[in-house]
C-alpha positions in Angstrom: 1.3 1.0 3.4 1.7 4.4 1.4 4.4 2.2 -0.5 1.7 0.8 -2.5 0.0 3.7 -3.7 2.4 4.6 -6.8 2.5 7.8 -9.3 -1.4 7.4 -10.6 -2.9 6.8 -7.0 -1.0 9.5 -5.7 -2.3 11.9 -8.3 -5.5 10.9 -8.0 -5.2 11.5 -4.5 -4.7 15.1 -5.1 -7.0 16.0 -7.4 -9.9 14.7 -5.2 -8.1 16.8 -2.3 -8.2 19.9 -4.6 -11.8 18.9 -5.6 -13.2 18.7 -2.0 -11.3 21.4 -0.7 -10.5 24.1 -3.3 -7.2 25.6 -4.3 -7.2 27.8 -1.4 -7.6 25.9 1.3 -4.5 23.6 0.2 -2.0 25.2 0.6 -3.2 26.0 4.6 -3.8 22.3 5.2 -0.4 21.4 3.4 1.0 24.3 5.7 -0.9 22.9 9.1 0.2 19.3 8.4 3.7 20.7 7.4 4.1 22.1 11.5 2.1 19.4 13.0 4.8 17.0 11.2 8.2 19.4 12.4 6.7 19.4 15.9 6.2 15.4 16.0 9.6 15.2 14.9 10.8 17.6 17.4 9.2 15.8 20.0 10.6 12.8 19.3 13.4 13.9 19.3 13.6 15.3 22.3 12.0 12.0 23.8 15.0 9.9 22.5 17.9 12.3 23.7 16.1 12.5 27.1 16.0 8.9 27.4 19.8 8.6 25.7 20.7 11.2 28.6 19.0 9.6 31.7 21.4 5.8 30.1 24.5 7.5 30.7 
């Protein structure tokens, strides 16, 4: 899906995020998203070794 989006989409893409929100508010969502996305992963993680764990 986000394959499809190229250089000029993805641009555009920002500046109508800077638009809506303002150049302060980026950098908290980008800092929000940025945890929300290490604790998926570390989630996940967890998930798979637990399962990996409970196969041996």
């Amino acid at each position: 899906m986000l394959s499809n989006i190229g250089i000029p989409g993805l641009i555009l893409i920002l500046v109508l995020a800077l638009i809506i929100f303002g150049p302060k508010k980026l950098p908290e969502i980008g800092r929000a998203f940025g945890e929300t996305l290490k604790e998926f992963k570390k989630s996940t993680r967890d998930l798979t070794k637990d399962d990996d764990d409970k196969r041996k």
